[in-house]
C-alpha positions as a printed NumPy array, in Angstrom:
array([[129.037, 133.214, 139.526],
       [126.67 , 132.966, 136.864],
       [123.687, 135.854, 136.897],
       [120.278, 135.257, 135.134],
       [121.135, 136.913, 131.943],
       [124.365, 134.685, 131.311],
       [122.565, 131.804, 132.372],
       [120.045, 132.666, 129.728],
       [122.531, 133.544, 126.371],
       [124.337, 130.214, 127.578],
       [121.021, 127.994, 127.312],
       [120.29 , 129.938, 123.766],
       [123.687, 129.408, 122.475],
       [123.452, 125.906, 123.452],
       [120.127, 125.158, 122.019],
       [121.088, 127.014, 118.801],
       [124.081, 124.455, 118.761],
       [121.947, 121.965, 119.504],
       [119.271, 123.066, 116.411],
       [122.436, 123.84 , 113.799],
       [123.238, 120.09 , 114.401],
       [120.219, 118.497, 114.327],
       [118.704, 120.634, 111.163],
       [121.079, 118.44 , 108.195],
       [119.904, 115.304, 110.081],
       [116.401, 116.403, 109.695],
       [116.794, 117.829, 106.119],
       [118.335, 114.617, 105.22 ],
       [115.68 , 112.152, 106.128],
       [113.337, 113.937, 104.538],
       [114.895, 114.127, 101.283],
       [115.627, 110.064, 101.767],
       [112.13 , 109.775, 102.253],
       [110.905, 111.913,  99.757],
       [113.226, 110.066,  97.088],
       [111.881, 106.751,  98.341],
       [108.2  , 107.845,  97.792],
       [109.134, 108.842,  94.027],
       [111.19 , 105.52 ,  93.645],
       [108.115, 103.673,  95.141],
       [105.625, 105.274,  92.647],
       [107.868, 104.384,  90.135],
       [108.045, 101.554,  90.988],
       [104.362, 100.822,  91.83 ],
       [103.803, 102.779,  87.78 ],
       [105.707,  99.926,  86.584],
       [103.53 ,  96.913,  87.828],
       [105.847,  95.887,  90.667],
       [107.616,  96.942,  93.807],
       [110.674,  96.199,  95.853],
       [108.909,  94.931,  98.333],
       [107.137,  92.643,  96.063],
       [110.592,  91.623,  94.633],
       [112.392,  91.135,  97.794],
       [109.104,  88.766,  98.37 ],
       [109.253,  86.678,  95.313],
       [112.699,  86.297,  95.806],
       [112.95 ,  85.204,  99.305],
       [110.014,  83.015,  98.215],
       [112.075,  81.539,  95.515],
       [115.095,  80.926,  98.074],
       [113.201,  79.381, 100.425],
       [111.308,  76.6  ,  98.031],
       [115.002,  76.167,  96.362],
       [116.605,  75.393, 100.392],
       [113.753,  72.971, 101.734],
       [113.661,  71.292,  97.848],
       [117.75 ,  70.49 ,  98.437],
       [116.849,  69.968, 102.41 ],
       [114.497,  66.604, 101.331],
       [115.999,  63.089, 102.496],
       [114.866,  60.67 , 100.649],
       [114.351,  57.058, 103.117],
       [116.775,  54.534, 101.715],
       [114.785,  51.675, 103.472],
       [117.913,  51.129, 106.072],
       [117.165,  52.178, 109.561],
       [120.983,  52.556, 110.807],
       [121.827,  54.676, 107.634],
       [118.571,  56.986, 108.195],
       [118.37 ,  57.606, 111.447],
       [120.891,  56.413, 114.2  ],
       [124.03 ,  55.545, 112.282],
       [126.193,  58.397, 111.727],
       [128.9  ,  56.565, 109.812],
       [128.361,  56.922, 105.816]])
């Protein structure tokens, strides 16, 4: 049977465990994010961020699609609309 005092070192050891694990996680993400705020005024330093490429670009993309996306009418209802034969 488990007294008070085990019961006790058991939930230390196990939070300790728990902590040890956790702690590179933690340390991690805050050296990803600290990295990303230097790239970010770096970026921002030089006139333009990836955000505001990633923009631009997926503005680009999306004019180039519905530009190749246009049908022209031919003037021939069958071949426009119902007719699915070429």
């Amino acid at each position: 049977m488990i007294n008070q005092s085990n019961r006790a070192r058991f939930a230390f050891v196990a939070l300790s465990i728990i902590a040890a694990a956790a702690l590179p996680a933690i340390a991690h993400n805050a050296m990803s994010r600290a990295t990303e705020s230097l790239l970010q005024d770096n970026a921002t330093a030089n006139g333009e961020t990836r955000e505001t490429q990633y923009l631009e670009a997926s503005a680009a993309a999306m004019a180039k699609m519905m530009r190749n996306m246009q049908v022209r009418p031919t003037g021939d209802v069958d071949r426009d609309g119902a007719d699915s034969d070429p």
